[in-house]
DRENTI-282506 format. One line per field, with one value per residue (C-alpha): residue number from 1; residue in three letters; z, x, y. Coordinates in pm, 1 decimal, always signed. Layout:
// DRENTI-282506
resi	(NUM_...)
resn	(ALA_...)
pz	(Z_...)
px	(X_...)
py	(Y_...)
//
This chain:
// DRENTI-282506
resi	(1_2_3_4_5_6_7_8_9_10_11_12_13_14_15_16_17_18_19_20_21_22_23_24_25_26_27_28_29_30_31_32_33_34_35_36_37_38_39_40_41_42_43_44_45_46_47_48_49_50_51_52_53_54_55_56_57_58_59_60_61_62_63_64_65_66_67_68_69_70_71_72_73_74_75_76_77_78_79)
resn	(UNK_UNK_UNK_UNK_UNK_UNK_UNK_UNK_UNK_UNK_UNK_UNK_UNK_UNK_UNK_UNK_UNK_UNK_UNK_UNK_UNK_UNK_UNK_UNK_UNK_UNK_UNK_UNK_UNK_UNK_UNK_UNK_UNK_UNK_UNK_UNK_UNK_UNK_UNK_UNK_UNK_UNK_UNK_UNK_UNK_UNK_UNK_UNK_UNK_UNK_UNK_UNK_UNK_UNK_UNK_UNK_UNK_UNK_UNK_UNK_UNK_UNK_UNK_UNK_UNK_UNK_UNK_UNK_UNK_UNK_UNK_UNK_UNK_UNK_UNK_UNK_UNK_UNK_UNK)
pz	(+11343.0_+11297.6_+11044.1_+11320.2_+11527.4_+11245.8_+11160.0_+11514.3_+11502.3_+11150.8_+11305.5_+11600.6_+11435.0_+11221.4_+11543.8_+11690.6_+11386.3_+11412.5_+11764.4_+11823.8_+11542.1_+11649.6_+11984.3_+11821.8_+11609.9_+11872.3_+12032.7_+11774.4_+11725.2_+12039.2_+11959.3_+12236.9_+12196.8_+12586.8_+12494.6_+12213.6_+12347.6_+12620.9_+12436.8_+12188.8_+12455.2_+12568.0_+12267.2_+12164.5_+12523.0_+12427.5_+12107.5_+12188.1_+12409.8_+12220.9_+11925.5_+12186.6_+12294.1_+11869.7_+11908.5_+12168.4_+12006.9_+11699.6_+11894.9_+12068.5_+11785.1_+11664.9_+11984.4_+11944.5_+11581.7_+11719.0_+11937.1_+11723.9_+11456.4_+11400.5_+11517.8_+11245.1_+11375.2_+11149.3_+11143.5_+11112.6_+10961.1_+11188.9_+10931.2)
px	(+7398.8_+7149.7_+6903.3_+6597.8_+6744.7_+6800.6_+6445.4_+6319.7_+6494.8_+6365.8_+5967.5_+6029.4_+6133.1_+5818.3_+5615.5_+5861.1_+5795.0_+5419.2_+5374.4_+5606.3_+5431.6_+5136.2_+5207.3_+5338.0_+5074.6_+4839.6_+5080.0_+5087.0_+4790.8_+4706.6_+4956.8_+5126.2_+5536.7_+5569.7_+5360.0_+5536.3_+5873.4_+5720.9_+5448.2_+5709.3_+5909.3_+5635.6_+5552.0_+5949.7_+5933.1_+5616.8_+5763.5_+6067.1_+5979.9_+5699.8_+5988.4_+6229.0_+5956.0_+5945.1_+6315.4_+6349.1_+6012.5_+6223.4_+6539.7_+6335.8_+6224.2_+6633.4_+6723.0_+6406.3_+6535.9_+6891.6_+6755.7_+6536.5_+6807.9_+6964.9_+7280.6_+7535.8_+7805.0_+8119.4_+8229.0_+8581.1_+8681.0_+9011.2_+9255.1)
py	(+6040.0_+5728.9_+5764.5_+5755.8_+6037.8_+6258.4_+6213.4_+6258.3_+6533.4_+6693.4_+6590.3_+6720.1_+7055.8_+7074.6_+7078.2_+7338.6_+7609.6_+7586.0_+7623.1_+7862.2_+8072.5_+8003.8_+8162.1_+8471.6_+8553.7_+8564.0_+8803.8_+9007.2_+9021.5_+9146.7_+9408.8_+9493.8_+9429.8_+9348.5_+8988.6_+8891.3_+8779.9_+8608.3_+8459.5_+8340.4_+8231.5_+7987.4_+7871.2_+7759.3_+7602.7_+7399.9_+7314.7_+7194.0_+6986.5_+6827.6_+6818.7_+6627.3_+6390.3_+6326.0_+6268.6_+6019.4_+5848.6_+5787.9_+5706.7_+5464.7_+5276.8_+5279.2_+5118.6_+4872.7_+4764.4_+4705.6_+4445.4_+4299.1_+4255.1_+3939.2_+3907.7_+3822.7_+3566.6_+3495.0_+3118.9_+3108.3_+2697.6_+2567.7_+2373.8)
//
């Protein structure tokens, strides 16, 4: 795995555990059990797909650097 995906990757994660969290503890603290699995629900949803936006940002900016890179052409001398 490229070094910009795997970061994407760990980024997009850290947004994953907050929201998700997030959206729990309001669930529970609402208290009622039927919430919290859909309320969690939700909030993985949101988070993983604000995490895989992360992810392709990062894979993006691999795929933008491979361009950009010089291309490195061997010479080979005919004797």
């Amino acid at each position: 795995m490229n070094r910009h995906l795997f970061q994407g990757i760990i980024v997009g994660l850290l947004f994953t555990a907050p929201i998700t969290w997030i959206a729990a503890s309001d669930a529970l603290a609402e208290g009622d059990a039927l919430t919290i699995l859909p309320c969690s629900l939700l909030g993985l949803a949101a988070g993983v797909c604000i995490g895989a936006l992360i992810a392709a940002n990062f894979a993006m900016l691999e795929i933008e650097e491979q361009q950009h890179a010089p291309a490195h052409h061997s010479v080979h001398a005919h004797g």
